[in-house]
Structures are given as structure tokens and as C-alpha cells.
N, C-alpha and C positions, 0 to 999 in steps of 0.2 A: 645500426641495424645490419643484423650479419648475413646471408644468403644459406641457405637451410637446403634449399630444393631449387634445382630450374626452372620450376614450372612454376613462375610467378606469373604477373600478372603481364599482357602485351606490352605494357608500355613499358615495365623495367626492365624485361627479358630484352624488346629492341635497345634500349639506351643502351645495355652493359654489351651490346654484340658490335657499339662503334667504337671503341676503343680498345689500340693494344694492350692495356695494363687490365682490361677487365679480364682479357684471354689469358695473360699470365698469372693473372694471380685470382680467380672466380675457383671456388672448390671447398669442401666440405669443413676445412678446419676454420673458416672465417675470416680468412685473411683475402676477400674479398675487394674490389676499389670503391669508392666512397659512394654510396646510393645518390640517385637522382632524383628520388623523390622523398618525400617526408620532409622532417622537420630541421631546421637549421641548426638546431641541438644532435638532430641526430647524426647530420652529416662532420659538425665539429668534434662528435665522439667518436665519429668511424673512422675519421682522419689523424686524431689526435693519438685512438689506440694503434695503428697502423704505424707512426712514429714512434711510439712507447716500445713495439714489438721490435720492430726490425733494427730500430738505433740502439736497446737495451734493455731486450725480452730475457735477456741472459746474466743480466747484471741483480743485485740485489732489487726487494723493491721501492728504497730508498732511491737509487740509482734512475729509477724508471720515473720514480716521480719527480728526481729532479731535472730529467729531459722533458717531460712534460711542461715543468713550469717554466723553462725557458723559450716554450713555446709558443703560451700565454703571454711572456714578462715581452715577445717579438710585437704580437699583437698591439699591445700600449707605445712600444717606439716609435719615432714617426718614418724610420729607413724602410718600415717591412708593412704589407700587408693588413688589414687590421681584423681578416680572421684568422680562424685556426686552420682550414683546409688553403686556405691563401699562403701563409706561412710554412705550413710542409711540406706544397709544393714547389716554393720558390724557385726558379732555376731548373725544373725538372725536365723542361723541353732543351735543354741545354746538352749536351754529351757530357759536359765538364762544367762547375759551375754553379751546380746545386747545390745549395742548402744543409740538406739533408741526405749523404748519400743514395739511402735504397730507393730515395724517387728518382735515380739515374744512373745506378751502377749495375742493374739486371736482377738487385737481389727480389723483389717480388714475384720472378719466376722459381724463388724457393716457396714451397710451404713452409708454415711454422705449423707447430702442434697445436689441437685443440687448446691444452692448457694454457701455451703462453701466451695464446689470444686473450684468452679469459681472463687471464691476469693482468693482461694490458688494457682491457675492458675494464674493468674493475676499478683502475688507478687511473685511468682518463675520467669518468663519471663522478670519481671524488672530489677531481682537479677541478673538473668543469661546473662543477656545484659548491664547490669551494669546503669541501669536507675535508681539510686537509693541513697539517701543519709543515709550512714551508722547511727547507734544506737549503733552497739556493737564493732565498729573497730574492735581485730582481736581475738573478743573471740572464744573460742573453746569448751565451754563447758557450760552448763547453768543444774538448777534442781527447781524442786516449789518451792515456797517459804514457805510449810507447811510441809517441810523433812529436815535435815540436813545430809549430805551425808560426809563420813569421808574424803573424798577429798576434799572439798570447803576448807580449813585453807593452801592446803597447793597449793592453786591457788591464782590469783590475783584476786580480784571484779571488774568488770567493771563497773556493773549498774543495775538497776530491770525496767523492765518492766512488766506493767502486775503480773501476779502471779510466772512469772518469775526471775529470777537471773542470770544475765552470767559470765563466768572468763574466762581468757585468761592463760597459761602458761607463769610463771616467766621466764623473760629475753624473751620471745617472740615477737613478732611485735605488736604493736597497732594497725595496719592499717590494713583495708578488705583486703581480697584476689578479685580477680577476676576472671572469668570464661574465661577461655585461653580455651576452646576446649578440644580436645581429644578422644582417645577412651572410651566409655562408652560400658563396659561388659552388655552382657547377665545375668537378677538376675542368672540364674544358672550357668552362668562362673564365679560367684565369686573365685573360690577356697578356699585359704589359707585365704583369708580376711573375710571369713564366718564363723570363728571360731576364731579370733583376737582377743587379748582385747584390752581393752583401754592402752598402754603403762603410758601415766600420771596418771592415775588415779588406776591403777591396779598392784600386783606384781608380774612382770613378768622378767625372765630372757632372755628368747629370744625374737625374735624379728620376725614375722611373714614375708614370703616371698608370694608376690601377684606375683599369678601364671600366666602364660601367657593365653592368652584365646583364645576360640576356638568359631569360627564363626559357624563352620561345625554342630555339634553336641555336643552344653554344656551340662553340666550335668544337673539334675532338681534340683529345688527349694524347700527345703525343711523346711519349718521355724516349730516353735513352738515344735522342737523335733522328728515331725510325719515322718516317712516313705516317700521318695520321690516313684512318682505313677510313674507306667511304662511307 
């Protein structure tokens, strides 16, 4: 659900006014932060297009939907999350650490154009309804193709797209995941999954416990290191 007008209803205009990510990125083109209210579907699409846009609103839309499905394909792992707003923001109260860059490198203080919201709109609601013929079966992980990151040798390749690269974890499934439902957290009920690493790709001894959440009053959202606002 994209933000149209300010002048919604009390309760959404206060949630979006406690969080920094709502201040930087709330504005006409839709690239809004993930609503607080409505449906669990809808917050999985608003999260999920949000990822589509800023990781690979630029890329074909092959490209976009194969970021997508690795998003999904997170969700079924047992290292990550097991929704779609849980998983893009992994890591994003972190400075360093994240996941997903733009929930931690500032760029959601860019706009993107009407259009490539819409376009990333478009190919999340396919993905998330399963309208959709896989590219990446059941990678999990992808990076540009102008870096080489010390984890891709000891992943599988699946395939490049675009400027893209994706891998899946050895002995993992080939095959997509798919969008079963769920609860989708509040960005600020993340908990313990806001500070997660990547278990494949990271060395870590423990193992992060995704906290139970809270309807009532989550806590705030605080990405790029800053201070959550009162």
C-alpha cells in the first residue's frame, strides 16, 4: 500500500512520524517505508517491492525478479527470517552488516521515479502470488558482477542476469520457494533478526533467535546506526 496523501488516517500518519526511514523516504513517488497497518500480504509487498527497486529497479525485469526470488527462496532457509519484511531488513540496524544494502547505506533518502516503483510493484505481486516463471530456482544469494565477494567460491553458481550473479547453498533445493502467508512483523518488531548475520556467508557461532512480536507497541526503526526518534 503506497502513501498517496498525508492526510491519512491518525493512527498511520503517527506510526510513520516514529521512525527515521519514514522521514527519509515518505513522498509522492511511493517509495514510502513498509505500512503499519493492513494486511500481511500487504506489508510483504511493500517490503518486497522496496527491495525489487532500490537492489534492481535499474536492472532488466528478469533481473528484478530474480532478486525477488531470492528473497522468498531466504524465507524457506532456516539461517534467515521466515518473512519477506524480516528478510529485507536483516542487519539494517547494523551500520555495516546488512543484508540488503539500501536498508543501511542511506539510499532510501533517494527517491526513485513513479515508474520504477510501479514496476517493482508489479513483479513483487507476481512473485508473491506465484504468477511467475522462475530464473533463479532456489538461490539465495546473489552480488554485481563488478566485486567479488569472499563467499561466492564457496556457494553454488546458478546464473547471471543482468549485472547480476546468483548462488544457492550447497546441498540446498533448486526449486523457488513460495509465498505461504504469514505473519509479517512490524520494520520495528524486528528484534533479534535486526542485527543477524548472514549465517552462509558470515562467521558466526550462534545462531540468532527471531523474537516474538508485538502488535501493541514495537519498538522503532532504526537503520544506518542513527538513534531510534521518540
Amino acid at each position: 500500500m503506497f502513501l498517496k496523501s498525508f492526510k491519512l488516517t491518525t493512527l498511520f500518519a503517527v506510526s510513520l512520524s516514529t521512525s527515521p526511514v519514514s522521514a527519509q523516504t515518505a513522498g509522492e513517488n511511493g517509495n514510502t517505508p513498509p505500512p503499519s497497518v493492513g494486511s500481511d500480504l500487504e506489508r510483504a509487498s511493500h517490503c518486497l517491492s522496496l527491495a525489487i527497486a532500490y537492489e534492481a529497479g535499474f536492472e532488466p525485469a528478469a533481473g528484478q525478479q530474480a532478486v525477488a526470488e531470492v528473497i522468498l527462496n531466504r524465507t524457506r532457509h532456516p539461517a534467515y527470517p521466515k518473512s519477506v519484511c524480516g528478510v529485507v531488513f536483516q542487519g539494517s540496524s547494523r551500520r555495516t552488516g546488512c543484508q540488503f544494502t539500501f536498508t543501511c547505506d542511506g539510499a532510501m533518502k533517494r527517491a526513485l521515479s513513479a515508474k520504477v516503483m510501479q514496476n517493482s510493484r508489479a513483479i513483487a505481486e507476481r512473485v508473491l502470488t506465484a504468477n511467475f516463471t522462475p530464473y533463479v530456482g532456489g538461490a539465495t544469494h546473489y552480488h554485481a558482477n563488478y566485486v567479488s565477494p569472499y563467499w561466492a567460491p564457496s556457494l553454488v553458481k546458478v546464473g547471471q542476469i543482468g549485472a547480476h550473479i546468483f548462488y544457492r547453498a550447497p546441498g540446498s533445493s533448486d526449486r523457488p520457494a513460495r509465498y505461504n502467508g504469514g505473519i509479517e512483523p512490524l520494520v520495528g518488531g524486528l528484534g533479534n533478526w535486526a542485527n543477524a548475520p548472514d549465517s552462509l556467508t558470515q562467521k558466526s557461532t550462534s545462531k540468532p533467535v527471531q523474537v516474538a512480536q508485538s502488535e501493541s507497541k514495537p519498538a522503532a526503526f532504526a537503520p544506518w546506526g542513527l538513534p531510534a526518534l521518540p
